[in-house]
C-alpha positions as CSV (number, residue, x, y, z in Angstrom):
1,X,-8.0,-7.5,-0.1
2,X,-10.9,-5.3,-0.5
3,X,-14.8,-5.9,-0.7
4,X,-17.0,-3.3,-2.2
5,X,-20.4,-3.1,-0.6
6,X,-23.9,-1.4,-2.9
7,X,-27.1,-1.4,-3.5
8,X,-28.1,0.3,0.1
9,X,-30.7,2.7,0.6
10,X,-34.7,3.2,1.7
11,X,-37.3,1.2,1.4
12,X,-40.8,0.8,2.7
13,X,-41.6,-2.3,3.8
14,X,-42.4,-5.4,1.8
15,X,-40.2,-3.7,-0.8
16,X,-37.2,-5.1,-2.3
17,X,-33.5,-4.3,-2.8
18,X,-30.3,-6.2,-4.3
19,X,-27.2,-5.5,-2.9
20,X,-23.8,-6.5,-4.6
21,X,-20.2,-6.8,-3.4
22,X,-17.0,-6.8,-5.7
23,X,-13.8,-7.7,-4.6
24,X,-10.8,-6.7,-5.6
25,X,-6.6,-7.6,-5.0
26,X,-7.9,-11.3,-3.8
27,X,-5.0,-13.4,-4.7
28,X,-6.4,-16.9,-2.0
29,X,-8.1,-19.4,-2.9
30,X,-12.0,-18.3,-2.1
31,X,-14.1,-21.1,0.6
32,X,-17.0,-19.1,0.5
33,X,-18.6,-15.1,0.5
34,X,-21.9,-13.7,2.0
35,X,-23.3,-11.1,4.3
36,X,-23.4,-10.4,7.6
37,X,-25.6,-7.5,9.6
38,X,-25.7,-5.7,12.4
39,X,-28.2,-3.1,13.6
40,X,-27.6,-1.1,16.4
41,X,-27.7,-2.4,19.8
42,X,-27.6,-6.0,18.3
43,X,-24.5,-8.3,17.1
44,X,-23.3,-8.5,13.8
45,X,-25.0,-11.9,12.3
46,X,-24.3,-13.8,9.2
47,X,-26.7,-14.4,7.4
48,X,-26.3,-16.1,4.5
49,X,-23.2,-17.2,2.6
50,X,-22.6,-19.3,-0.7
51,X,-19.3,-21.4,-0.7
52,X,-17.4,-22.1,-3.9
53,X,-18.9,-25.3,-4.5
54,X,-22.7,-23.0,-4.9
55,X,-23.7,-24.1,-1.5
56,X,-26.4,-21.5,-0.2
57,X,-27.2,-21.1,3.3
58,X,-29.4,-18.8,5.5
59,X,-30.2,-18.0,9.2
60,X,-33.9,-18.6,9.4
61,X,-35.2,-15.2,9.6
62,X,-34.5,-14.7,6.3
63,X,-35.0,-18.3,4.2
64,X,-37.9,-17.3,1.4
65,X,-37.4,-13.8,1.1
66,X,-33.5,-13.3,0.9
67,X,-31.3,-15.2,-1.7
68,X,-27.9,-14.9,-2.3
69,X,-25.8,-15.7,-5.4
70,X,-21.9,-15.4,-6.3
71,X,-19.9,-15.3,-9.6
72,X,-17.0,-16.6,-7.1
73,X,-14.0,-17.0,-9.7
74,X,-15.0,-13.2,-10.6
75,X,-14.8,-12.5,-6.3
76,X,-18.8,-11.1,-6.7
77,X,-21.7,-11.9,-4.5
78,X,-25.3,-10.7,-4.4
79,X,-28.2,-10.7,-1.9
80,X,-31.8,-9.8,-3.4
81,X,-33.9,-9.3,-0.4
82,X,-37.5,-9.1,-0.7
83,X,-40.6,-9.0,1.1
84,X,-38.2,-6.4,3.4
85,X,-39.5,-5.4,6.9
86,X,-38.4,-3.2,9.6
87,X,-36.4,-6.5,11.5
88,X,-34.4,-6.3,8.1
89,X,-32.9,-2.5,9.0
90,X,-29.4,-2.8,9.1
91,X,-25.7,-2.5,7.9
92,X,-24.8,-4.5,5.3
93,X,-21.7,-6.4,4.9
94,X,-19.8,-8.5,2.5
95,X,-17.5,-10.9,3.6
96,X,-15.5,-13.5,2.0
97,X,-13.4,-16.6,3.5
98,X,-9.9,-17.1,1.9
99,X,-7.7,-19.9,2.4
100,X,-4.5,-20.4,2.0
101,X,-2.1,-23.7,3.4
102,X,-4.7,-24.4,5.4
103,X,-5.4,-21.2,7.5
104,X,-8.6,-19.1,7.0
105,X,-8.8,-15.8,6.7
106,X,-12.1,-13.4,7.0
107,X,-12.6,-10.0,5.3
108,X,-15.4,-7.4,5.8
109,X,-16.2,-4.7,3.3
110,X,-17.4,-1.5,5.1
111,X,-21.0,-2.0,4.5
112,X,-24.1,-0.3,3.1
113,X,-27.0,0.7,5.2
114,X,-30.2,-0.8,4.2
115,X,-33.5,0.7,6.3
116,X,-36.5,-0.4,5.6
117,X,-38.8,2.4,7.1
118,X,-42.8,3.4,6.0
């Protein structure tokens, strides 16, 4: 399995960016994909994900400005994040939950860096 982070890069703040992920060699039935973050110092966090069933969920930092969408037959997930601030500098990662017989397994991509910087 393999998940292919873009759409990275600079931005000043209140700007926007969309970020993709493609996966690829994903043979499991797919739960769900999203993103998780992690800037330095801090924990990675999820922070939104979208199951298979179009079920969208955030962590409350980023409900209004971030939304995340999926074409999850075609293993594809997005994230347009607007209204970007400095809180929002981090590395970018797309993961998706497989399931197969009952067990779960996770997969990361290997992120993009988003920094949101004046």
């Amino acid at each position: 399995v393999q998940l292919v982070e873009s759409g990275g890069g600079l931005v000043q703040p209140g700007g926007s960016l969309r970020l993709s992920c493609t996966g690829s060699g994903i043979t499991l039935e797919v739960i769900a994909m999203g993103w998780y973050r992690q800037s330095p110092g801090k924990e990675r966090e999820l922070i939104a994900t979208i199951s298979n069933a179009n079920n969208a969920d955030y962590i409350d930092s980023v409900k209004g400005r971030f939304i995340i969408s999926a074409d999850i037959p075609a293993h594809e997930v997005y994230l347009q994040m607007n209204n970007l601030n400095t809180e929002d500098s981090a590395v970018y990662y797309c993961y998706a939950n497989l399931r197969k017989r009952g067990w779960d397994f996770d997969y990361w991509g290997q992120g993009t860096q988003v920094t949101v910087s004046s």
